[in-house]
C-alpha positions as a Markdown table, in Angstrom:
| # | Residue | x | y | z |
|---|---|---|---|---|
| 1 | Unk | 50.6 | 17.7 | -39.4 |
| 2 | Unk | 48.4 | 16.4 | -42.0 |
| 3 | Unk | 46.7 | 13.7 | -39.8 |
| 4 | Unk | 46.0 | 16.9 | -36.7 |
| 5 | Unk | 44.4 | 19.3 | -39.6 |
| 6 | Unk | 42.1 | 16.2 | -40.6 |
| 7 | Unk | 41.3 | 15.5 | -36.9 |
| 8 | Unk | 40.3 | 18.5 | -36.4 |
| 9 | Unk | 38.5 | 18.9 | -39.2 |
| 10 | Unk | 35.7 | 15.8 | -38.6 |
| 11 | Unk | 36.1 | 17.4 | -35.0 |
| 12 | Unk | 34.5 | 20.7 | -36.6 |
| 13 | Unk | 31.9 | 18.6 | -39.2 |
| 14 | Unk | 30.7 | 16.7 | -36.1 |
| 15 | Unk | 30.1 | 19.8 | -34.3 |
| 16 | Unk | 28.0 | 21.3 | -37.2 |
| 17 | Unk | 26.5 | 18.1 | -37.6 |
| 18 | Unk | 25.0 | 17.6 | -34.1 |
| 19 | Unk | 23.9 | 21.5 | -34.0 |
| 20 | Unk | 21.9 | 20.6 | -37.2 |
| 21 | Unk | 20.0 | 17.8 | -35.6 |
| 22 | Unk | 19.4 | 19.5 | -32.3 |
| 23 | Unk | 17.8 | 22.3 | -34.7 |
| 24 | Unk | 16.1 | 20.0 | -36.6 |
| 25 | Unk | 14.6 | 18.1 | -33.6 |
| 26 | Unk | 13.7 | 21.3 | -32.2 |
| 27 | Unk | 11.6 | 22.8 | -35.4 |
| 28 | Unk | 9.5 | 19.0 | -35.9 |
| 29 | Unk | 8.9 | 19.5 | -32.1 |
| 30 | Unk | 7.4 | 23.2 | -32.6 |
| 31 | Unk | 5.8 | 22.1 | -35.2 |
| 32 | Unk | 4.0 | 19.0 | -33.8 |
| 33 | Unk | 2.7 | 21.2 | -30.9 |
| 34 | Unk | 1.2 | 23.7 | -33.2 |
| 35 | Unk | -0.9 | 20.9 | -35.5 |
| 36 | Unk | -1.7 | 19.2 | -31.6 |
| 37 | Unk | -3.2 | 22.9 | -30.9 |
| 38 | Unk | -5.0 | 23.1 | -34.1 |
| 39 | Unk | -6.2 | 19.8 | -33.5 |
| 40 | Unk | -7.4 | 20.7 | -30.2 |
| 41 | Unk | -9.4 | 23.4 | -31.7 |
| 42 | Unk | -10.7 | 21.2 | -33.9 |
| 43 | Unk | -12.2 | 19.2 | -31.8 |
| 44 | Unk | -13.3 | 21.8 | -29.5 |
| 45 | Unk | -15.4 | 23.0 | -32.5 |
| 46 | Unk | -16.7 | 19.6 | -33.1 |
| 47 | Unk | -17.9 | 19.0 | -29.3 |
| 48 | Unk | -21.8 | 18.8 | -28.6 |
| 49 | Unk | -23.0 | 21.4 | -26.4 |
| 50 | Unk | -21.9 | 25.4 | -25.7 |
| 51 | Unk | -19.3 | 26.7 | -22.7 |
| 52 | Unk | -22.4 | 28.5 | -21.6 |
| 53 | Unk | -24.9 | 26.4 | -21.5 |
| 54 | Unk | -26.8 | 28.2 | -18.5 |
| 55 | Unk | -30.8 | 27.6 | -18.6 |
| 56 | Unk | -31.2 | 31.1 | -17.8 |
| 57 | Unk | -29.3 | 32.7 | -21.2 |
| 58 | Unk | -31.3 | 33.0 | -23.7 |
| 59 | Unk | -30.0 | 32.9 | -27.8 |
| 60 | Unk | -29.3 | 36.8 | -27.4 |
| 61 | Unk | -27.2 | 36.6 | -24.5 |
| 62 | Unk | -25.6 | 33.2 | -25.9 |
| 63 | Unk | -24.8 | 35.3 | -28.6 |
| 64 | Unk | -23.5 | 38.2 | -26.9 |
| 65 | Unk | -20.9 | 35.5 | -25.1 |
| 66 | Unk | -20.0 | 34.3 | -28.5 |
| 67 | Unk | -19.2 | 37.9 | -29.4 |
| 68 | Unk | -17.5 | 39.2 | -26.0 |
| 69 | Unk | -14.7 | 36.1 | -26.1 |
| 70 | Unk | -14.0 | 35.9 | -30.2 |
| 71 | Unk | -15.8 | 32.3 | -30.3 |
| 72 | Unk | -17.9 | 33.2 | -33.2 |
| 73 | Unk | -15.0 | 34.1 | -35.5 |
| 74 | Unk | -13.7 | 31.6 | -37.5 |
| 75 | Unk | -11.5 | 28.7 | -36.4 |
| 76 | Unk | -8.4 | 29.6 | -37.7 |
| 77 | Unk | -8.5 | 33.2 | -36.5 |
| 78 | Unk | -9.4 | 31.7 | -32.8 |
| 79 | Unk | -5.9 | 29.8 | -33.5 |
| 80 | Unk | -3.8 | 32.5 | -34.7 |
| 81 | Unk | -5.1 | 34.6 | -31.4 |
| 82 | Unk | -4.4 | 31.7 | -29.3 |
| 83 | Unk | -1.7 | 31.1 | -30.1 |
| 84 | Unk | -0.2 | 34.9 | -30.1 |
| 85 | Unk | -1.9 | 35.1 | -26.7 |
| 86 | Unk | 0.1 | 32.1 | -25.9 |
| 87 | Unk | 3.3 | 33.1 | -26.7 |
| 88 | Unk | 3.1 | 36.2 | -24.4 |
| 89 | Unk | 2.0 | 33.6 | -21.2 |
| 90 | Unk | -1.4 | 34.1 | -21.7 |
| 91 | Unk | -3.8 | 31.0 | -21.1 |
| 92 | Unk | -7.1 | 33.0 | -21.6 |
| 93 | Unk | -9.8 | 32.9 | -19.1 |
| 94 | Unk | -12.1 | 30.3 | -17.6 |
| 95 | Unk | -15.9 | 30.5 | -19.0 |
| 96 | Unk | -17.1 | 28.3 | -16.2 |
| 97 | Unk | -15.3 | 26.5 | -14.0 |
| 98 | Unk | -14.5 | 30.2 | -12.2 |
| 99 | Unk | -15.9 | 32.8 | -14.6 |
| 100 | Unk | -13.0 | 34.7 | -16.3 |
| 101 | Unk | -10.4 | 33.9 | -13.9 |
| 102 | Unk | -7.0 | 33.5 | -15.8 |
| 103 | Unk | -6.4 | 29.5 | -16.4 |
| 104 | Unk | -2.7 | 30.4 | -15.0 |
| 105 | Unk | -4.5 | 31.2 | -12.1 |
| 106 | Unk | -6.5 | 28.3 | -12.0 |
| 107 | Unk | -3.5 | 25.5 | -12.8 |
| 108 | Unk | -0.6 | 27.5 | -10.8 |
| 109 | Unk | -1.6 | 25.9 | -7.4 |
| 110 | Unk | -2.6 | 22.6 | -8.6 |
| 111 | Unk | 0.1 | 21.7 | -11.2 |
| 112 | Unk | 3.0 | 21.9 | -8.7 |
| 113 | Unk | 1.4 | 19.2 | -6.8 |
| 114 | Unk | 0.6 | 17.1 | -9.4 |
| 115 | Unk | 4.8 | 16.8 | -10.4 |
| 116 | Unk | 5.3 | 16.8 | -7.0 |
| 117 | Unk | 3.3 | 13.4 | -6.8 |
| 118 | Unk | 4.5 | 12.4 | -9.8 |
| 119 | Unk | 8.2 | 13.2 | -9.5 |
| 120 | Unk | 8.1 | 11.0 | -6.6 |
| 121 | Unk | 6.2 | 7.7 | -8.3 |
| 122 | Unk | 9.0 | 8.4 | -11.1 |
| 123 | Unk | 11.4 | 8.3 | -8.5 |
| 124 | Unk | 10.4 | 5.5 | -6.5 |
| 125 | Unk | 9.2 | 3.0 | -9.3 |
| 126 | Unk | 12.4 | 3.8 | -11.4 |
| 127 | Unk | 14.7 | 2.9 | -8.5 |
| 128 | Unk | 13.1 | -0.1 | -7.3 |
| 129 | Unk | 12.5 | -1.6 | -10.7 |
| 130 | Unk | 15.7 | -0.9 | -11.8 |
| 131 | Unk | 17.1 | -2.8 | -8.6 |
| 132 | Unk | 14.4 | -5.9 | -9.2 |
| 133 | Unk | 15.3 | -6.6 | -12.5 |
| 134 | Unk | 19.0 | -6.4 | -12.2 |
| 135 | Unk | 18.7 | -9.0 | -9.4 |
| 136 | Unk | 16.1 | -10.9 | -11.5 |
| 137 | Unk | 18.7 | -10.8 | -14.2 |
| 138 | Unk | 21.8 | -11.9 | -11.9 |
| 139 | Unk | 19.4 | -14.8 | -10.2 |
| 140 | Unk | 17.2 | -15.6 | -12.9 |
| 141 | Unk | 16.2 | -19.4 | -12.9 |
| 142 | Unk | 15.7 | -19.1 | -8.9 |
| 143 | Unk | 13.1 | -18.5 | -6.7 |
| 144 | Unk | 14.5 | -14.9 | -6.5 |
| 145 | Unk | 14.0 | -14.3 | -9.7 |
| 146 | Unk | 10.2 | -16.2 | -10.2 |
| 147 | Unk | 9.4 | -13.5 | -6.5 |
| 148 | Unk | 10.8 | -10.7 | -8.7 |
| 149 | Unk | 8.3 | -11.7 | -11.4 |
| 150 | Unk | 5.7 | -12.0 | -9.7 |
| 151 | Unk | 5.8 | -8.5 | -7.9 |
| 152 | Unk | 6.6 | -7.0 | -11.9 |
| 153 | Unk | 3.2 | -9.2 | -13.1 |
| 154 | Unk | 1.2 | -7.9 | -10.5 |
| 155 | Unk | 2.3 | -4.1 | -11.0 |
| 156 | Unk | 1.0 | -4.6 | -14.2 |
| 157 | Unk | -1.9 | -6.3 | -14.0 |
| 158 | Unk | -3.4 | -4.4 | -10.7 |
| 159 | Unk | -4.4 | -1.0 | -11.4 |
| 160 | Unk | -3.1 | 2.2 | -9.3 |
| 161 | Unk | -6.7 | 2.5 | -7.7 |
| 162 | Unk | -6.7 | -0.6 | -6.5 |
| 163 | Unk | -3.2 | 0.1 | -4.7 |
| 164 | Unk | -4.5 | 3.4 | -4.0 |
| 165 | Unk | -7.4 | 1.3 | -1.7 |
| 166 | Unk | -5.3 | -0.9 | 0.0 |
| 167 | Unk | -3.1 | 1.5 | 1.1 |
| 168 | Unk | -5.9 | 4.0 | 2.4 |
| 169 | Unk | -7.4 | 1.8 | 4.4 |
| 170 | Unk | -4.5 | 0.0 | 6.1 |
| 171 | Unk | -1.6 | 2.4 | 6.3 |
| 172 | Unk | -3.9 | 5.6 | 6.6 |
| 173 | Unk | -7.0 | 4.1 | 8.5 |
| 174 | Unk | -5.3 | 0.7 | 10.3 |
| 175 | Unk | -2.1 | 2.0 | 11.0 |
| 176 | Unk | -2.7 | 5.8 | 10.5 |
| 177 | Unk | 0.6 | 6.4 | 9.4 |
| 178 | Unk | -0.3 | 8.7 | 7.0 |
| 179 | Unk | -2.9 | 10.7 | 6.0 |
| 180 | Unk | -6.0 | 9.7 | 4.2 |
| 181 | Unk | -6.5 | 12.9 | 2.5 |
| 182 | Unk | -4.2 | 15.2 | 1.2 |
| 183 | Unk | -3.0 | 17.9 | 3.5 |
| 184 | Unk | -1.5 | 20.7 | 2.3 |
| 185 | Unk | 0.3 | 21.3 | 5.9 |
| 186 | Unk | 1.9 | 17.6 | 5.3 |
| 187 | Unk | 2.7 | 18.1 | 1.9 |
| 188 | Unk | 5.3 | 14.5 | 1.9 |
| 189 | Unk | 3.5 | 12.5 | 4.3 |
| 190 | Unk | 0.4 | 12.9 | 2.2 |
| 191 | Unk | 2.1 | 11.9 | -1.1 |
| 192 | Unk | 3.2 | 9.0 | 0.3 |
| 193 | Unk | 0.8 | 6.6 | -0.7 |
| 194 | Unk | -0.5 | 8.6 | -4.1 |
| 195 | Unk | 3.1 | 7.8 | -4.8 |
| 196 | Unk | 3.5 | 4.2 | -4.3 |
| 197 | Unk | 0.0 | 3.6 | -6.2 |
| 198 | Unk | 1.2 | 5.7 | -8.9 |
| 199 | Unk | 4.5 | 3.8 | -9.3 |
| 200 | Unk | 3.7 | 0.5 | -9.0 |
| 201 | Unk | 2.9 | 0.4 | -12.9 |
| 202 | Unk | 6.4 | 2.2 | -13.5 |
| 203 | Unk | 8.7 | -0.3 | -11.0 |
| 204 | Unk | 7.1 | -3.4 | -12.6 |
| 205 | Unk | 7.3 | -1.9 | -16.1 |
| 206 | Unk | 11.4 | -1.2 | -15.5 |
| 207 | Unk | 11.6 | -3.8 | -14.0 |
| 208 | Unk | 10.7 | -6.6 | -16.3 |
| 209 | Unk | 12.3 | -4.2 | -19.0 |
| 210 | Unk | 15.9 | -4.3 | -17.2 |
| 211 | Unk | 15.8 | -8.1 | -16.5 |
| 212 | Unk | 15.1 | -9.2 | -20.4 |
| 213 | Unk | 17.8 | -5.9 | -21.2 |
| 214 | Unk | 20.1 | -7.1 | -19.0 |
| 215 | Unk | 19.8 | -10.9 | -19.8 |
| 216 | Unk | 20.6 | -10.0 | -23.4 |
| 217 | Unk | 23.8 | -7.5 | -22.4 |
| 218 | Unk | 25.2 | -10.3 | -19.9 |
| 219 | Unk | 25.3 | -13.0 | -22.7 |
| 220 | Unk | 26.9 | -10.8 | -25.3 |
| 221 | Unk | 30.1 | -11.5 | -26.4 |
| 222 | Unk | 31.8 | -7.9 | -25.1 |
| 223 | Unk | 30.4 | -9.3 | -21.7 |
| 224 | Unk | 32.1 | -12.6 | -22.3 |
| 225 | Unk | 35.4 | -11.0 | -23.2 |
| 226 | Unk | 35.4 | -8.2 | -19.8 |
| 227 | Unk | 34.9 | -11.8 | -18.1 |
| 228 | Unk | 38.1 | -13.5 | -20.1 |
| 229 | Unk | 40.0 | -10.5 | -19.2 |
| 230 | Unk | 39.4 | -10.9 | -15.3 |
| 231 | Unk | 36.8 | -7.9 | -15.0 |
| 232 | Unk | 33.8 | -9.3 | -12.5 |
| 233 | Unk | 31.7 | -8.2 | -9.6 |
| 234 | Unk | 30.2 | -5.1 | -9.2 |
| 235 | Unk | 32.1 | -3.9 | -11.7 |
| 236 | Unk | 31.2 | -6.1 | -14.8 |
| 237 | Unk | 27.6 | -5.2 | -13.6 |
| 238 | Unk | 27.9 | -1.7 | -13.0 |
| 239 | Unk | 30.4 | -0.4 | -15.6 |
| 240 | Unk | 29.7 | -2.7 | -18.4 |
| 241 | Unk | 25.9 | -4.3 | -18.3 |
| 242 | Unk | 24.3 | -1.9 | -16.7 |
| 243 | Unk | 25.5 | 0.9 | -18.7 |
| 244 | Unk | 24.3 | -1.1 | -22.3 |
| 245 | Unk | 20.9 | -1.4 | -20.5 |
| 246 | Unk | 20.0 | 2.1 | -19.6 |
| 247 | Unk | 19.7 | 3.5 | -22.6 |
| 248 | Unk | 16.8 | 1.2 | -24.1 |
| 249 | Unk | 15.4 | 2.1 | -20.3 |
| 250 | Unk | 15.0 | 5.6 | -21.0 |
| 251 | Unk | 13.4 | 5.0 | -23.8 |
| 252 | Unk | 10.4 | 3.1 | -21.7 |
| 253 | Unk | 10.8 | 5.4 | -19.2 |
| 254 | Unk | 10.0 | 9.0 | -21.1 |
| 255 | Unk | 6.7 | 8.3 | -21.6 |
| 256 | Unk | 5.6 | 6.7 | -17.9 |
| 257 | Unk | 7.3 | 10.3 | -16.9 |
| 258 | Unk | 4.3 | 12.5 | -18.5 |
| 259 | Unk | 1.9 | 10.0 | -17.2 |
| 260 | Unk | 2.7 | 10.2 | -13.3 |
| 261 | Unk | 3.4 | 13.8 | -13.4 |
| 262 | Unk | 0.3 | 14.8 | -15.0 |
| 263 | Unk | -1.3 | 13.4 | -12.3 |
| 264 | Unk | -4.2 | 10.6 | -12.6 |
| 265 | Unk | -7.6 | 11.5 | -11.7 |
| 266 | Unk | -9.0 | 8.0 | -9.9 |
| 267 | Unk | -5.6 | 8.4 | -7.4 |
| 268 | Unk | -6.2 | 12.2 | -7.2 |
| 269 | Unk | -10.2 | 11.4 | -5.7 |
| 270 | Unk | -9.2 | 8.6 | -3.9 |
| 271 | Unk | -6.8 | 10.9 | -1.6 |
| 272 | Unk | -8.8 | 14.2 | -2.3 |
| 273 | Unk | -5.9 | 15.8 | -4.2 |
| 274 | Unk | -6.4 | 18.9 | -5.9 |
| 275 | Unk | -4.2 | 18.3 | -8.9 |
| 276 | Unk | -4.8 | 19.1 | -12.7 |
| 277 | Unk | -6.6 | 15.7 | -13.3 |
| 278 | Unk | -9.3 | 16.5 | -11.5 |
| 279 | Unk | -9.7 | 20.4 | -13.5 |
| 280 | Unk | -9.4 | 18.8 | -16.8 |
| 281 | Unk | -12.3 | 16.1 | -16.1 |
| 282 | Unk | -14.5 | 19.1 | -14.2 |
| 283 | Unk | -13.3 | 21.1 | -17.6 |
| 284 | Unk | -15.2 | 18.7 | -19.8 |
| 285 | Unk | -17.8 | 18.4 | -18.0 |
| 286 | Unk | -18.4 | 21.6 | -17.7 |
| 287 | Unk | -17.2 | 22.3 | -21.9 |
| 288 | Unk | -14.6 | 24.9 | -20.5 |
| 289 | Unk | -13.1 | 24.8 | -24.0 |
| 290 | Unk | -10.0 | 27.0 | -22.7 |
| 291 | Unk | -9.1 | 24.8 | -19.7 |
| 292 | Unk | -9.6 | 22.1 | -22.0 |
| 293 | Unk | -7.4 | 23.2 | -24.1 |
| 294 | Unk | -4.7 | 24.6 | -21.7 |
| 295 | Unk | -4.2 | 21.7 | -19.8 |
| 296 | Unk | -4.1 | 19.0 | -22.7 |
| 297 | Unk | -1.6 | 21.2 | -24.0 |
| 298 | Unk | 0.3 | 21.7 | -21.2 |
| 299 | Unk | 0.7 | 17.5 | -21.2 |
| 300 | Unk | 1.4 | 17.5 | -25.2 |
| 301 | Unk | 4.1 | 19.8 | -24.6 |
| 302 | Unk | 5.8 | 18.3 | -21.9 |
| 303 | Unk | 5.4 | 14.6 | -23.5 |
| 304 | Unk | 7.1 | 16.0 | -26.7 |
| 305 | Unk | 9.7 | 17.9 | -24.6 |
| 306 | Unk | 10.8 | 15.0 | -22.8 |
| 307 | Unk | 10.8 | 13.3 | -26.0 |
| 308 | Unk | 12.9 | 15.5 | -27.3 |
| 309 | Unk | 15.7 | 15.5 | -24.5 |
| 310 | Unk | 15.5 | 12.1 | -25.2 |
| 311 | Unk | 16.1 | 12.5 | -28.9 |
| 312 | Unk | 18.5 | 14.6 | -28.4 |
| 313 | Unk | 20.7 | 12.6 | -26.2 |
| 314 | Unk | 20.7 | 9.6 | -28.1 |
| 315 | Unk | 21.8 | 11.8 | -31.3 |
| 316 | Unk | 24.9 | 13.5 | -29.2 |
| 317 | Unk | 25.8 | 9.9 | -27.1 |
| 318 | Unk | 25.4 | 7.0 | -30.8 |
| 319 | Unk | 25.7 | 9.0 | -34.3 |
| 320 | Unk | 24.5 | 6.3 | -35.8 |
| 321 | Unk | 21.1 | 7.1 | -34.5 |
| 322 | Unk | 22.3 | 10.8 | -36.2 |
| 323 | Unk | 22.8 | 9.6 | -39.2 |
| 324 | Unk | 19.8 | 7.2 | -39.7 |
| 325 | Unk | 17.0 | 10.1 | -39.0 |
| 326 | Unk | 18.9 | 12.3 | -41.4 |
| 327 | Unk | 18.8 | 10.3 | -44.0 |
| 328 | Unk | 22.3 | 8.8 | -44.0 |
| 329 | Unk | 23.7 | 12.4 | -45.1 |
């Protein structure tokens, strides 16, 4: 009876335990978007030039500007209204890019494409890297493995636009499979190739990350001892290796995530996609401080949220990890 009110006990501490780092993850991640937003104002501040930097105002009108949109109060009360404004969905308004039209307005068409795109490099280079480097793995020392290699090094080492250029010109203009441009009316077909150039980086990064992962699991000695025991085949692979090697995956793979979905601008011209990379380069160029500051918060806070899934995770699956960011307590 003793030994069941005990059980149940660390049952209950555990409990509390991971609730009090899921809170904790949750408060450093609130917090770290709120100094990323200061920060952005910050800079904003600190650029050259004004939002309105029309030939035709004069320092009156400038001023009048300043006035109308609060940008001639003092940093931290710009902050404080932000962020209030924020909170309640409220993006502000565009100064140039399309005079006082709401930035939700602006991003609510574009962003879905973007993910859209970048959901499907995700998708694609995950998949295919994770398959190359477990066969790399399984065949390493043969000419399997040294192909395998060779398709990760050049992921790497050739940029997207590159890919991006190849596959214009001889699947959209050779073979005219697919569009060259983006068309709305063939939303798939034109992500095709914006996809594959987008995750080539991704496969060959997984890739060579699951073959040196997976080399390390297969000569471990729990590996060793599932083989004494009779355990092989697709189920030593499966069951045992491969499900060591994902978690040091995700880790990798969080971070590439943000990157593809937030679009990338050279891929976005290339195919004429109207996604958010192209808005936050005609944002700067243009010193639309409140696009500017919309959409490289809208990245911060989907980098950090991922993050934090991620965090989160490895805190409920290995306690250890638990236990070493609190402190040991």
């Amino acid at each position: 009876m003793r030994r069941f009110q005990f059980s149940v006990f660390k049952i209950n501490e555990s409990g509390v335990s991971v609730k009090k780092y899921i809170l904790n993850r949750i408060l450093i991640s609130i917090a770290t978007l709120l100094a990323i937003l200061l920060v952005l104002f910050i800079l904003m501040q600190l650029m050259p030039g004004s939002p309105f930097n029309d030939e035709k105002l004069d320092d009156e009108q400038r001023a009048v500007l300043y006035e109308k949109y609060g940008l001639d109060d003092p940093v931290i009360v710009q902050f404080g209204r932000y962020v209030w404004n924020m909170i309640r969905g409220d993006l502000g308004v565009s100064y140039n890019i399309s005079r006082n039209t709401p930035i939700t307005q602006l991003i609510q068409n574009r962003l879905p494409i973007s993910l859209a795109i970048g959901g499907y490099a995700v998708l694609l280079g995950a998949v295919v890297g994770l398959i190359l480097g477990i066969i790399s793995a399984l065949m390493r020392g043969t000419f399997v493995d040294s192909l395998c290699t060779i398709i990760s090094v050049i992921g790497i080492a050739v940029p997207s636009y590159v890919f991006a250029l190849a596959l214009s010109y001889y699947f959209g203009f050779k073979l005219q499979w697919f569009p060259m441009l983006y068309d709305s009316s063939q939303a798939f077909n034109s992500s095709v190739m914006p996809a594959i150039s987008l995750g080539m980086f991704t496969m060959a990064s997984i890739a060579r990350f699951t073959r040196s992962e997976m080399l390390e699991v297969l000569d471990s000695e729990y590996i060793l001892l599932a083989e004494s025991k009779g355990i092989s085949g697709a189920s030593l692979i499966f069951r045992h290796a491969l499900r060591n090697t994902l978690i040091p995956i995700i880790t990798v793979l969080a971070p590439l995530i943000v990157d593809l979905m937030t679009g990338s601008l050279v891929v976005e011209k290339i195919f004429s996609i109207p996604g958010v990379g192209s808005l936050l380069v005609t944002a700067i160029q243009s010193n639309d401080y409140n696009v500017i500051i919309a959409l490289s918060f809208i990245y911060s806070a989907m980098y950090i949220g991922i993050m934090l899934v991620v965090d989160i995770l490895y805190g409920i699956i290995d306690p250890r990890i638990r236990l070493a960011k609190d402190g040991g307590k």
